[in-house]
PDB file as gemmi writes it, atoms N, CA and C in Angstrom:
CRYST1    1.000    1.000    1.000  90.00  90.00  90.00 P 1                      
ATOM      1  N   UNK A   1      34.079 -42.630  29.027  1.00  0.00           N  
ATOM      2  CA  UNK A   1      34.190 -43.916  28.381  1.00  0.00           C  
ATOM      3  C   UNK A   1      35.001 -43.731  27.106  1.00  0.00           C  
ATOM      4  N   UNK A   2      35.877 -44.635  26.997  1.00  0.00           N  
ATOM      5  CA  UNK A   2      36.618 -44.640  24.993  1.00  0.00           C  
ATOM      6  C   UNK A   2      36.154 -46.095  25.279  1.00  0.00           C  
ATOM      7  N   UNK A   3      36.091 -46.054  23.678  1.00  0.00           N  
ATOM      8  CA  UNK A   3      35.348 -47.601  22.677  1.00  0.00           C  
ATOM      9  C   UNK A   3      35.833 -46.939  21.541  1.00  0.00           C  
ATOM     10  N   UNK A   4      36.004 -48.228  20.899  1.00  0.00           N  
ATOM     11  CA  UNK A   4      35.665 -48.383  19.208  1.00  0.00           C  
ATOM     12  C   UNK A   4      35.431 -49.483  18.747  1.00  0.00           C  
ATOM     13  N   UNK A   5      35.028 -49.033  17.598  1.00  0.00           N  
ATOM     14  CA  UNK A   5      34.428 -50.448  16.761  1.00  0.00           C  
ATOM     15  C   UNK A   5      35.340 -50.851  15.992  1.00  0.00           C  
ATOM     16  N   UNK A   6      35.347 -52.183  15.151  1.00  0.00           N  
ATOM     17  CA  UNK A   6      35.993 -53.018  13.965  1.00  0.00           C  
ATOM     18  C   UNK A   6      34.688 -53.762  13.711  1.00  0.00           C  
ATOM     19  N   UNK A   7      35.265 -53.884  12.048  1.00  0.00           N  
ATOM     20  CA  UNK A   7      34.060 -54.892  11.312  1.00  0.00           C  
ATOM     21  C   UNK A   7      35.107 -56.131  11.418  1.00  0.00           C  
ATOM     22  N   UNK A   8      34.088 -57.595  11.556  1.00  0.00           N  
ATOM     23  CA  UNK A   8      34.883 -58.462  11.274  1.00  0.00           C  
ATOM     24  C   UNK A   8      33.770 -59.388  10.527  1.00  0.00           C  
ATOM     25  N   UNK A   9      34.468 -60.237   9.585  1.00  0.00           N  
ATOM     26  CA  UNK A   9      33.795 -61.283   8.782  1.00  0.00           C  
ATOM     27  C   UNK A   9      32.778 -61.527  10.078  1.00  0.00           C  
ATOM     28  N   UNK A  10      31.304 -61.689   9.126  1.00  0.00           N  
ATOM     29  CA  UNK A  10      30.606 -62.739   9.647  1.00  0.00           C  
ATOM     30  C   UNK A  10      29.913 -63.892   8.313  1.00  0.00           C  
ATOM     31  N   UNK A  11      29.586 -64.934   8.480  1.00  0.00           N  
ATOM     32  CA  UNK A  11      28.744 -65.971   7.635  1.00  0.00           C  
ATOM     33  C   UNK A  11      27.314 -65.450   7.344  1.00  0.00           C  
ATOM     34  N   UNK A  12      27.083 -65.080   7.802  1.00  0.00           N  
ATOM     35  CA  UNK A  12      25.927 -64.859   7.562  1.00  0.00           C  
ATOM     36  C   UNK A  12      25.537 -63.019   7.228  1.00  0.00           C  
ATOM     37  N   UNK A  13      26.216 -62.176   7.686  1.00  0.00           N  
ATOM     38  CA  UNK A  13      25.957 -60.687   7.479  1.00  0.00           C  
ATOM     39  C   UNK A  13      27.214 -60.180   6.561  1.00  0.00           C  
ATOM     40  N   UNK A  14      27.711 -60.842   6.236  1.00  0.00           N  
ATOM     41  CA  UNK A  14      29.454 -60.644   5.319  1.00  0.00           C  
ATOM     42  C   UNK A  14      29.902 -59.449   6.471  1.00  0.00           C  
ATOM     43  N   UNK A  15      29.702 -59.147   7.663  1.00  0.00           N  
ATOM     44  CA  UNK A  15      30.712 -58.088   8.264  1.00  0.00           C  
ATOM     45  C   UNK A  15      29.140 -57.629   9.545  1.00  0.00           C  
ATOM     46  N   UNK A  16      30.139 -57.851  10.611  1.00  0.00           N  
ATOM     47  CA  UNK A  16      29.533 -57.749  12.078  1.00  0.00           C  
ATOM     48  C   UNK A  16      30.511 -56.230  12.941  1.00  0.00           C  
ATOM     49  N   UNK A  17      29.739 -55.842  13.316  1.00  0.00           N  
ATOM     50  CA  UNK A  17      30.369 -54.843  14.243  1.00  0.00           C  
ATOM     51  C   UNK A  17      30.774 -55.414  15.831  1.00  0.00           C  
ATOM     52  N   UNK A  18      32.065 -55.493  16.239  1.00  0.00           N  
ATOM     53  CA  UNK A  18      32.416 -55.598  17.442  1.00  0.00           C  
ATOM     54  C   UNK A  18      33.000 -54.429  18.155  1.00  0.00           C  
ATOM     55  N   UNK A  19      32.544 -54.222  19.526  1.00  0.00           N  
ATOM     56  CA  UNK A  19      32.709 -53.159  20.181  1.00  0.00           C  
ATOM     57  C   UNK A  19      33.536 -53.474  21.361  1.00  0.00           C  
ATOM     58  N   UNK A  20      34.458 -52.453  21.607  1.00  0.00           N  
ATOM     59  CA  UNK A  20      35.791 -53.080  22.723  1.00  0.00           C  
ATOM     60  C   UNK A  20      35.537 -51.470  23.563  1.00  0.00           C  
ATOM     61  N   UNK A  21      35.556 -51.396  25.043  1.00  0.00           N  
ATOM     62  CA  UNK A  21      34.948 -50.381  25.993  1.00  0.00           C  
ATOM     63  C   UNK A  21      35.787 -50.369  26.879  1.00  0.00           C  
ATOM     64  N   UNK A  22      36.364 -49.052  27.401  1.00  0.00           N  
ATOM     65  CA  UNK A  22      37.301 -48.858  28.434  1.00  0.00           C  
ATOM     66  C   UNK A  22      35.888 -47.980  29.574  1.00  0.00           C  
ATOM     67  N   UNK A  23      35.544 -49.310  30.221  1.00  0.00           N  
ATOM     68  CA  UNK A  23      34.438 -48.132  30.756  1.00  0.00           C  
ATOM     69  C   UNK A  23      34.776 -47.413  32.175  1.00  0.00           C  
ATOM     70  N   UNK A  24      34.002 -46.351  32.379  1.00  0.00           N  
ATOM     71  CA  UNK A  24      34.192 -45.514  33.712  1.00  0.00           C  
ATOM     72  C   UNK A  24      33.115 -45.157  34.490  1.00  0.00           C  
ATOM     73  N   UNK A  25      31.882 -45.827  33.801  1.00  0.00           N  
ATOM     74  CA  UNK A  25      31.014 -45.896  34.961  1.00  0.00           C  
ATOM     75  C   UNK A  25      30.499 -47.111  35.243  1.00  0.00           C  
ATOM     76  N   UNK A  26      29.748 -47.054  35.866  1.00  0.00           N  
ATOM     77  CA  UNK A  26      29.052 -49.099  36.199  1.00  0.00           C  
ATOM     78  C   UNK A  26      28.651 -49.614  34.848  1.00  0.00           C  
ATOM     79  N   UNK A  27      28.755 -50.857  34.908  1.00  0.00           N  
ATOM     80  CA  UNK A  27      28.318 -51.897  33.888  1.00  0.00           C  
ATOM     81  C   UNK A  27      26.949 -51.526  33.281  1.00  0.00           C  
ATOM     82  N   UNK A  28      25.804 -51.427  34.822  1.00  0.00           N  
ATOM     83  CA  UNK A  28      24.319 -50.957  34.307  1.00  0.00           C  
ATOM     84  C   UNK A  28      24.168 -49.702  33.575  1.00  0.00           C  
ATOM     85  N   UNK A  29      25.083 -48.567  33.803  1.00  0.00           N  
ATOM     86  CA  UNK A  29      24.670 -47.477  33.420  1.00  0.00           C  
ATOM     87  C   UNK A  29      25.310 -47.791  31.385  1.00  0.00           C  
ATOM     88  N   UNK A  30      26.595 -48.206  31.026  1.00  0.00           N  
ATOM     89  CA  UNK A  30      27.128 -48.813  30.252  1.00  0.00           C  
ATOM     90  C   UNK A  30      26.263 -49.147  29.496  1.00  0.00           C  
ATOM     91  N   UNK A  31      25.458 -50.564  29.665  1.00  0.00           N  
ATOM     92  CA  UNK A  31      24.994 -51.093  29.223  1.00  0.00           C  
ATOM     93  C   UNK A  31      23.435 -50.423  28.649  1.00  0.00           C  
ATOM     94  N   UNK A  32      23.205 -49.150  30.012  1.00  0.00           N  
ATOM     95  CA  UNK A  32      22.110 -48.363  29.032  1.00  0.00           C  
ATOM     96  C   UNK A  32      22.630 -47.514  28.314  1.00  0.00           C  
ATOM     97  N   UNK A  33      23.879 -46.960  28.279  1.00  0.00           N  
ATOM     98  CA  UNK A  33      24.256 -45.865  27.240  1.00  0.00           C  
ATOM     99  C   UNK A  33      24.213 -46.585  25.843  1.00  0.00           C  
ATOM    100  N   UNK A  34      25.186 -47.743  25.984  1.00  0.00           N  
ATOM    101  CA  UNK A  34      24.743 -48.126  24.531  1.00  0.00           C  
ATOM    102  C   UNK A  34      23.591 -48.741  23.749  1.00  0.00           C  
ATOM    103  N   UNK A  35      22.690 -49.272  24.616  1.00  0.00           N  
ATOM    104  CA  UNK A  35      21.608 -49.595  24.551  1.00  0.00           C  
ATOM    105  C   UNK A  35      20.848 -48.505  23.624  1.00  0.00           C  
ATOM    106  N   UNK A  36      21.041 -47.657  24.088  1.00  0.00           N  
ATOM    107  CA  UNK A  36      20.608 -45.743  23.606  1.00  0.00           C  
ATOM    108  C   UNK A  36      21.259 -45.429  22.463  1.00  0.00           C  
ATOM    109  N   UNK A  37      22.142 -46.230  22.072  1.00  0.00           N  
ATOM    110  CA  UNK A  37      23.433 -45.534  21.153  1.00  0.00           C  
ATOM    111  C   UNK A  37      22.701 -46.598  20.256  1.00  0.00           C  
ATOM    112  N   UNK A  38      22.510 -47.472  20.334  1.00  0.00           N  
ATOM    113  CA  UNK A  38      22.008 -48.466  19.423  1.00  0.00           C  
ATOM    114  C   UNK A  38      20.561 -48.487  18.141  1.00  0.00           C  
ATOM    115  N   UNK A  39      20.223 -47.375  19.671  1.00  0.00           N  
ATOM    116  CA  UNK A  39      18.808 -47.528  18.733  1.00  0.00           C  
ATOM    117  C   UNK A  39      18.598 -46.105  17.998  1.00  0.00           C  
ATOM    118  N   UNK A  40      19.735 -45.092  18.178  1.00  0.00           N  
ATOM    119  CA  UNK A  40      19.755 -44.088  17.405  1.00  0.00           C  
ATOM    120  C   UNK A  40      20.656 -44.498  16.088  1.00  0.00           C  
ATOM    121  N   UNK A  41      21.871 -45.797  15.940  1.00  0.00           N  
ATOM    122  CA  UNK A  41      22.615 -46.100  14.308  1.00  0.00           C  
ATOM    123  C   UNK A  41      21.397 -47.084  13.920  1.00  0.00           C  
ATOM    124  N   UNK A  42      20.480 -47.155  13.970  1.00  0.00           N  
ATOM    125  CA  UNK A  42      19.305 -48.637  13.484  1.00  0.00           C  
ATOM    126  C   UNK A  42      19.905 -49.840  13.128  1.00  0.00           C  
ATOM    127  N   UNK A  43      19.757 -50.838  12.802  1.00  0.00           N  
ATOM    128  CA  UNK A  43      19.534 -52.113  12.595  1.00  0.00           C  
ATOM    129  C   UNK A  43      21.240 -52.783  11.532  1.00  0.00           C  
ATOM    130  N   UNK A  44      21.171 -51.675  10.946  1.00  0.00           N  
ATOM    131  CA  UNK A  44      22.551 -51.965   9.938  1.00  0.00           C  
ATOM    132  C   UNK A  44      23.896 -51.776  10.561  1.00  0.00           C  
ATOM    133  N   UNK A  45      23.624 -51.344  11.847  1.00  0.00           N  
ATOM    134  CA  UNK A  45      24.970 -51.136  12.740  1.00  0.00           C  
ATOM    135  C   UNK A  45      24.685 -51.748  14.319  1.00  0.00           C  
ATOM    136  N   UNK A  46      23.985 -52.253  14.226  1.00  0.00           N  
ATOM    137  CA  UNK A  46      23.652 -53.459  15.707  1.00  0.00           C  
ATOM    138  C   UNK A  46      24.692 -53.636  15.837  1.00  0.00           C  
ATOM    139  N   UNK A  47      25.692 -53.952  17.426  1.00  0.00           N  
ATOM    140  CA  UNK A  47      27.219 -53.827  17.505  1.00  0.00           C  
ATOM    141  C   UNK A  47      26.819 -55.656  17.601  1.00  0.00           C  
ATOM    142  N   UNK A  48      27.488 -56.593  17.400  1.00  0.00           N  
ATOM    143  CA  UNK A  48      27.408 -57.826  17.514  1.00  0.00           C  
ATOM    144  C   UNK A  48      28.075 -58.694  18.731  1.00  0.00           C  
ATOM    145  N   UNK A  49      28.974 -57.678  19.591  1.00  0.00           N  
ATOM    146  CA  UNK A  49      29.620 -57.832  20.614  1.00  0.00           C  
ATOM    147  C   UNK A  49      30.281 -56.776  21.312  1.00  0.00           C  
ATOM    148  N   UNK A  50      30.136 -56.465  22.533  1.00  0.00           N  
ATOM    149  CA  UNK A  50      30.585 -55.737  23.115  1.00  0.00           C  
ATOM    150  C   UNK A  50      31.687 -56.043  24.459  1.00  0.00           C  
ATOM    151  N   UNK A  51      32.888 -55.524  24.160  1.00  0.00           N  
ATOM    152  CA  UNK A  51      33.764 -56.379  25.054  1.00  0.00           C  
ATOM    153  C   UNK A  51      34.416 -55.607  26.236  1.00  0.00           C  
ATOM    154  N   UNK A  52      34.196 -55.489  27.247  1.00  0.00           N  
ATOM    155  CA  UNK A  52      35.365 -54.508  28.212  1.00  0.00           C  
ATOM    156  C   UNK A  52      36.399 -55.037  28.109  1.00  0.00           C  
ATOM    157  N   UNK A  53      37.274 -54.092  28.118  1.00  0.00           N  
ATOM    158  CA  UNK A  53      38.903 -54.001  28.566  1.00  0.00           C  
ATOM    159  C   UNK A  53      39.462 -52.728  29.195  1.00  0.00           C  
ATOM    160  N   UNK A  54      40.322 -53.124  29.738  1.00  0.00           N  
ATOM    161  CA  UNK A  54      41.000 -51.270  30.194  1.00  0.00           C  
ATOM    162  C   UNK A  54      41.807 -50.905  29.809  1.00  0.00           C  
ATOM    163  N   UNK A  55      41.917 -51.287  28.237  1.00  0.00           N  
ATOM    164  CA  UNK A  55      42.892 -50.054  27.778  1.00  0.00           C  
ATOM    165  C   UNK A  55      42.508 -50.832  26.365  1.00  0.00           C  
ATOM    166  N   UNK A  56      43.103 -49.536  25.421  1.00  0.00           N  
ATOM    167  CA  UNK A  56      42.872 -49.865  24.254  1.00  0.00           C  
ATOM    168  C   UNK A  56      44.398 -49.685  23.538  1.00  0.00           C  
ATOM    169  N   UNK A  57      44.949 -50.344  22.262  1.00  0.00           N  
ATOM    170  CA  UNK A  57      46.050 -50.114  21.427  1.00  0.00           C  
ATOM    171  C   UNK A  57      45.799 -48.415  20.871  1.00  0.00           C  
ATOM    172  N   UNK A  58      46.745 -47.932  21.088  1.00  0.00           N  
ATOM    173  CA  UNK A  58      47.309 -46.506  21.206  1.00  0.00           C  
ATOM    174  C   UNK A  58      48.454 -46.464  20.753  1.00  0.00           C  
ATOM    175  N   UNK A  59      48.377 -44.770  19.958  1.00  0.00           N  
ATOM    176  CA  UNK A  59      49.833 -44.437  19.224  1.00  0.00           C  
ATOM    177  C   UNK A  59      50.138 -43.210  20.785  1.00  0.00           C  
ATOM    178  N   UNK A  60      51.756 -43.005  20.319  1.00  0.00           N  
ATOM    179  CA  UNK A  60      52.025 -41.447  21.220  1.00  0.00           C  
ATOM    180  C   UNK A  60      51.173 -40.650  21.181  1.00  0.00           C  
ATOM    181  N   UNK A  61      50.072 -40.289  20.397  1.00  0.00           N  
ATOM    182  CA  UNK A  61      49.568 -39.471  20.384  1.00  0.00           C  
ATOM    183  C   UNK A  61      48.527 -39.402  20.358  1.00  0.00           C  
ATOM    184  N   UNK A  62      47.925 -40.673  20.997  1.00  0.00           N  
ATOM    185  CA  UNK A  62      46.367 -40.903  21.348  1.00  0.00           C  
ATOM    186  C   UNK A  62      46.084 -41.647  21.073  1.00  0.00           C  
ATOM    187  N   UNK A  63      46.216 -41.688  19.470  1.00  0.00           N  
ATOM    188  CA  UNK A  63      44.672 -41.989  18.553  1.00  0.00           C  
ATOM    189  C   UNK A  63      44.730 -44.015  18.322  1.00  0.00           C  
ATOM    190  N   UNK A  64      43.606 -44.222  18.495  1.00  0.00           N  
ATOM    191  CA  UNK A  64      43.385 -45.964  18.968  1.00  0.00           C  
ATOM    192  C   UNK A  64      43.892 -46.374  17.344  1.00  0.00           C  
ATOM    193  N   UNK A  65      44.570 -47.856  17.798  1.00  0.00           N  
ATOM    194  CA  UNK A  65      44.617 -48.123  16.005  1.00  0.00           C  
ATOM    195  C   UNK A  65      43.967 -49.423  15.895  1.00  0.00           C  
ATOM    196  N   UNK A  66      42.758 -48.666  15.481  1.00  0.00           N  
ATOM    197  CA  UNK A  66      41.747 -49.964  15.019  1.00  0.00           C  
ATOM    198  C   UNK A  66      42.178 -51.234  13.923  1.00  0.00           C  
ATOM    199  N   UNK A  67      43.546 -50.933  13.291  1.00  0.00           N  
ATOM    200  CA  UNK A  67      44.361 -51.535  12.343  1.00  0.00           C  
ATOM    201  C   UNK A  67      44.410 -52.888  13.245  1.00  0.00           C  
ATOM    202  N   UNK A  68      44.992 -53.005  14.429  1.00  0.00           N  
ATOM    203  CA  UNK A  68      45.886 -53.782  14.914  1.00  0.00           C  
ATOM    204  C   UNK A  68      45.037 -54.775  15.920  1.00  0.00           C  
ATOM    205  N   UNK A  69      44.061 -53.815  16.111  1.00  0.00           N  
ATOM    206  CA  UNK A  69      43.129 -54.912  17.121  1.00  0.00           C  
ATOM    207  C   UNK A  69      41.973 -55.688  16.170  1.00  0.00           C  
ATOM    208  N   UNK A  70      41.612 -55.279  14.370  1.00  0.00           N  
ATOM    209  CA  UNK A  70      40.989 -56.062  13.380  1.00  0.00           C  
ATOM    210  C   UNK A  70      42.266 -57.120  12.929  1.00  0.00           C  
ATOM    211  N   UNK A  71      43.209 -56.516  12.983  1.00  0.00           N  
ATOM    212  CA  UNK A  71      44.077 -57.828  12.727  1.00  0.00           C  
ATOM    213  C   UNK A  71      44.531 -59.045  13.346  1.00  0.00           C  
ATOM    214  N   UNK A  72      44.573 -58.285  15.154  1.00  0.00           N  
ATOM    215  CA  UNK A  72      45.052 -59.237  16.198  1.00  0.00           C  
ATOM    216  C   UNK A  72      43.277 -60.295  16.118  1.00  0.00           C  
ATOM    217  N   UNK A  73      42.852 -59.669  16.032  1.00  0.00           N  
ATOM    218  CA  UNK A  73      41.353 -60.637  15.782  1.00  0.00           C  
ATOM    219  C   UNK A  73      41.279 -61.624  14.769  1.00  0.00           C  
ATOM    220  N   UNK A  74      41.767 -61.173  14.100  1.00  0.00           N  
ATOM    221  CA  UNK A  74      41.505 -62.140  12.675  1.00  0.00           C  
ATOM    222  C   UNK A  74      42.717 -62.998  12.305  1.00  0.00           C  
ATOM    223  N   UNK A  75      43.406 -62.909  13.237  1.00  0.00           N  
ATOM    224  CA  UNK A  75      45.212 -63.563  13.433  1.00  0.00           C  
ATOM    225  C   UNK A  75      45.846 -63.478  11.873  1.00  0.00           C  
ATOM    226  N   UNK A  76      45.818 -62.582  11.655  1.00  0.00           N  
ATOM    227  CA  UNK A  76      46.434 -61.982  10.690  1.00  0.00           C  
ATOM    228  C   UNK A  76      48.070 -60.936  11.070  1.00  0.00           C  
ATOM    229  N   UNK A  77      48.939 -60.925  10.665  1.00  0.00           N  
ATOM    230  CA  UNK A  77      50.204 -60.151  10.809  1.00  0.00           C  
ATOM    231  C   UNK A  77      49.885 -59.014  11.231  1.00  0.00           C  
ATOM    232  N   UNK A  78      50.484 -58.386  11.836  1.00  0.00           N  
ATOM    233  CA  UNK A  78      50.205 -56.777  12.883  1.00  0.00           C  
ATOM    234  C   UNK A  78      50.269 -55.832  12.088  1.00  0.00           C  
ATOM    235  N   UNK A  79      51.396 -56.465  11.101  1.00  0.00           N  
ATOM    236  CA  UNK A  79      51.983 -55.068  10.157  1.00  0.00           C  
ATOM    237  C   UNK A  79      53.000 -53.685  11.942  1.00  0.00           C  
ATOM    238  N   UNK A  80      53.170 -52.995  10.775  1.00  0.00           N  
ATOM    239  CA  UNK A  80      53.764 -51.772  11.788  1.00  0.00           C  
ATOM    240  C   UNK A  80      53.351 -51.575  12.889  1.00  0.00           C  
ATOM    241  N   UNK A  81      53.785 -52.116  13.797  1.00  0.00           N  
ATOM    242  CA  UNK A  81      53.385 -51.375  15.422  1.00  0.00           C  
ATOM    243  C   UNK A  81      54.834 -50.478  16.015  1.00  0.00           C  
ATOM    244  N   UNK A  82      55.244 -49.687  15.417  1.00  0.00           N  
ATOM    245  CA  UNK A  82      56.125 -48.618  15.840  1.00  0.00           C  
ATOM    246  C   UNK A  82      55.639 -47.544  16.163  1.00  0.00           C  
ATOM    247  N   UNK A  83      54.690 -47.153  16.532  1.00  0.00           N  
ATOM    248  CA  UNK A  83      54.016 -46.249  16.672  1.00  0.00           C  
ATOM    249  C   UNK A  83      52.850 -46.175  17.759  1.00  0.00           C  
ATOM    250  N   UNK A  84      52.776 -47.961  18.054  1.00  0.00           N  
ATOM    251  CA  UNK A  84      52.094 -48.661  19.414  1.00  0.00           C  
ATOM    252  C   UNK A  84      52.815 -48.214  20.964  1.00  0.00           C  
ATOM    253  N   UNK A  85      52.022 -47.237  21.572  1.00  0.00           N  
ATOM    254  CA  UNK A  85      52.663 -46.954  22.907  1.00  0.00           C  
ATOM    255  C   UNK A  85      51.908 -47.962  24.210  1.00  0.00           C  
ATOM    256  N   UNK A  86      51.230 -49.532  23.995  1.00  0.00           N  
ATOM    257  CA  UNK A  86      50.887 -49.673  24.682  1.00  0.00           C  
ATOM    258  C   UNK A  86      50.570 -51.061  24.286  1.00  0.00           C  
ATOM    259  N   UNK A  87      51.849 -52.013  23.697  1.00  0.00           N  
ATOM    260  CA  UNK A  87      51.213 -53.570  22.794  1.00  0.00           C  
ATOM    261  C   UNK A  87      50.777 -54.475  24.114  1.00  0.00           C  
ATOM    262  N   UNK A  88      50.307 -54.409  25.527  1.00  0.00           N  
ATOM    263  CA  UNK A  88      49.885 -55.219  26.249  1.00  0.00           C  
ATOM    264  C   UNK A  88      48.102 -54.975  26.813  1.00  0.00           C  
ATOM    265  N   UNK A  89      48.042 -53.632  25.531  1.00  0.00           N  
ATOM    266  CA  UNK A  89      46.752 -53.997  25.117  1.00  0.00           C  
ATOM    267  C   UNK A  89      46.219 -55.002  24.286  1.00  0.00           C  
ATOM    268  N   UNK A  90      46.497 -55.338  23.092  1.00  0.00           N  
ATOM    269  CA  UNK A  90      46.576 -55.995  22.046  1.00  0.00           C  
ATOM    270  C   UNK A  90      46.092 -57.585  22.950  1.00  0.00           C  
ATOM    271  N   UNK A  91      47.121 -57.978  23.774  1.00  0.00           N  
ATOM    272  CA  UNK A  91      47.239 -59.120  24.651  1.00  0.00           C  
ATOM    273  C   UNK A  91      45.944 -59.015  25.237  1.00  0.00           C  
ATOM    274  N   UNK A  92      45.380 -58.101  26.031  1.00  0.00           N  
ATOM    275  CA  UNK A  92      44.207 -58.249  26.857  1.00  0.00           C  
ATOM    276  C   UNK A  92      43.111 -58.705  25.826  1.00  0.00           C  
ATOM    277  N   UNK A  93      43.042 -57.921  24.295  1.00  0.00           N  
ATOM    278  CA  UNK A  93      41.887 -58.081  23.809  1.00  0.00           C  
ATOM    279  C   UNK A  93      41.666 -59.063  23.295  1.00  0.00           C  
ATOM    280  N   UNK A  94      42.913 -59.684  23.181  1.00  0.00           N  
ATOM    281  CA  UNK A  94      42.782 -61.420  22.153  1.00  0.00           C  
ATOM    282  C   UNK A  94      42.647 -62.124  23.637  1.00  0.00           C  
ATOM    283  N   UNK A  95      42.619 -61.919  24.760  1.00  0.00           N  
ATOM    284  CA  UNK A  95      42.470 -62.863  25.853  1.00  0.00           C  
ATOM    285  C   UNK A  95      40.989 -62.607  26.290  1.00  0.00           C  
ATOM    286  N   UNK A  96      40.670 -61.366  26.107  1.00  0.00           N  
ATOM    287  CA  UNK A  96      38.907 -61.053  25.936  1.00  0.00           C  
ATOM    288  C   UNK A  96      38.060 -61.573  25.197  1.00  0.00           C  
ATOM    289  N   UNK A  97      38.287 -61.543  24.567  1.00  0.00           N  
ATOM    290  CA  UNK A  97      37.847 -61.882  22.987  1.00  0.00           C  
ATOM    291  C   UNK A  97      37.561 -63.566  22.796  1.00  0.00           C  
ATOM    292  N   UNK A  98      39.078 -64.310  23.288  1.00  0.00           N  
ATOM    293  CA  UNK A  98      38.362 -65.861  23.442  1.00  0.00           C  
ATOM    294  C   UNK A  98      37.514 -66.162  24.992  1.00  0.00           C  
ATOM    295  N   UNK A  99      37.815 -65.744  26.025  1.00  0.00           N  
ATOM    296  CA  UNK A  99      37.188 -65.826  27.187  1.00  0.00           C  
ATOM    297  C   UNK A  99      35.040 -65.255  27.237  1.00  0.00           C  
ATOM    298  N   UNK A 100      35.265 -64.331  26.223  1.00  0.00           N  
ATOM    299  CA  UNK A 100      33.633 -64.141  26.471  1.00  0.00           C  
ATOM    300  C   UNK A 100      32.782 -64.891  25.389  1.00  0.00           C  
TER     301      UNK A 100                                                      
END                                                                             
């Protein structure tokens, strides 16, 4: 499985954790891993949403850029994506994101 998190404004908690999941095993098993994952960060890191997609925004060299998918969320400017080997992620997660 790869995931990561972003904080985004909330009204009421000033900042919510959302979780975006490239998963590889079933939904049920998923849904107990983090279930498990949840109750070992306690209460101050409750994820507030958890979203599948299959793929995540990526540089050449792996590493996810949580920059671009807190921004594509918050429709805020991308800033630098030269370094994005994969912007039709970006697309899936803002189409995730209003659909669930």
């Amino acid at each position: 499985m790869s995931c990561t998190c972003v904080g985004v404004p909330d009204k009421v908690k000033g900042e919510v954790l959302m979780c975006f999941v490239v998963p590889k095993a079933s939904k049920e098993r998923l849904e107990a891993e983090l279930l498990e994952l949840e109750k070992k960060l306690g209460k101050a890191l409750v994820l507030s949403r958890i979203i599948l997609v299959r793929d995540l925004p990526r540089t050449r060299n792996g590493k996810i850029m949580r920059r671009l998918i807190r921004n594509a969320l918050l429709g805020k400017e991308l800033g630098d994506t030269s370094s994005l080997e994969n912007p039709q992620s970006l697309e899936e997660i803002k189409r995730a994101v209003k659909g669930s």
